[in-house]
C-alpha positions in Angstrom: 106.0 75.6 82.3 103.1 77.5 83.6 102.5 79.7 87.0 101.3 77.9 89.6 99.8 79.2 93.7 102.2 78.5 96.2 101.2 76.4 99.3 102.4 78.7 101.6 101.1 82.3 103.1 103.4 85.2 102.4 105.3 87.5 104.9 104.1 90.8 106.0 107.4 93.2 106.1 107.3 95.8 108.4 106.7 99.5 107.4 109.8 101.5 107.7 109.9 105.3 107.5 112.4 107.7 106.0 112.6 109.2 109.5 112.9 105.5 111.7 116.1 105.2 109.3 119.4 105.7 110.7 121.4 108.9 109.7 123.9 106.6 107.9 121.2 105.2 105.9 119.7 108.4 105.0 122.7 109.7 103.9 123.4 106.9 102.2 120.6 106.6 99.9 121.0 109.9 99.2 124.5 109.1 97.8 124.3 109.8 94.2 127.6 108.3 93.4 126.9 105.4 95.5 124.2 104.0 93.1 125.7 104.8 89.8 123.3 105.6 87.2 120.6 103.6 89.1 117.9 106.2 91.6 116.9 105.7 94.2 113.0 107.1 94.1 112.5 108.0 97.8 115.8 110.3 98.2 115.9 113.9 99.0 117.0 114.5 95.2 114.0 112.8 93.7 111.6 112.6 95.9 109.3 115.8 95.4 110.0 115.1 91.7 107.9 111.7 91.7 105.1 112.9 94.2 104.0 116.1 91.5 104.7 113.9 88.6 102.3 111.5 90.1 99.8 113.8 90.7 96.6 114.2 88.4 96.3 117.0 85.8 
């Protein structure tokens, strides 16, 4: 088995922001108890969290 180049370009996805999301979806994702034990990274909850962990000492 080894990794080989596909033969075929890749998709561009289109950029979404958390604004262009409905309000279902927003409120939705930021659903705790929706996900379980799993996060979701870009949520009101976590959000601020990951952006000052991420930035430099």
């Amino acid at each position: 088995m080894s990794l080989q180049l596909a033969q075929w370009d890749g998709e561009y996805q289109d950029l979404i922001t958390w604004e262009q999301l409905t309000d279902a979806a927003r409120v939705a994702l930021n659903d705790n108890a929706k996900f379980g034990t799993a996060e979701v990274p870009f949520s009101d909850t976590h959000y601020e969290d990951h952006l000052d962990n991420a930035w430099p000492l």
